[in-house]
C-alpha positions, 0 to 999 in steps of 0.5 A, spaced: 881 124 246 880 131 248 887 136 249 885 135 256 887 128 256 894 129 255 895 133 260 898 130 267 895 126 272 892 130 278 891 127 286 884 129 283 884 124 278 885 118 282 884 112 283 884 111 276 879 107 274 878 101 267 873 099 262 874 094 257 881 097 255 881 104 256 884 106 264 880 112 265 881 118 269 875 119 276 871 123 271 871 117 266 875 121 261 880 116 258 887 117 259 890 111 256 888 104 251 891 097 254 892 091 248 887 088 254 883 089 259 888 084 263 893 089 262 889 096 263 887 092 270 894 091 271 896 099 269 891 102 273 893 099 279 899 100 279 898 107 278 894 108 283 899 104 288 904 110 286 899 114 287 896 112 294 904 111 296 905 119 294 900 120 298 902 117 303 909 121 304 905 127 302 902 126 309 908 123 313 913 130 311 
């Protein structure tokens, strides 16, 4: 993976996205590995929830 995979997630990085086992940034650079694709499908969600909340408050201030 490339350094540029350890660094923060950026607004411009979501929604993250699967692909068998990897979650994976917009541009299709991996950001983390699952033990499953079940489990990846479950993080990536969440994360975007977090995001798509962040988001949200950012708008609403």
């Amino acid at each position: 993976m490339s350094s540029d995979s350890k660094s923060p997630l950026k607004p411009d990085d979501f929604p993250v996205d699967v692909e068998g086992q990897k979650i994976t940034k917009q541009d299709g650079i991996p950001i983390a590995d699952a033990e499953n694709p079940a489990l990846a499908v479950e993080i990536a969600d969440r994360l975007n929830e977090v995001e798509a909340s962040r988001e949200e408050d950012r708008w609403s201030a």
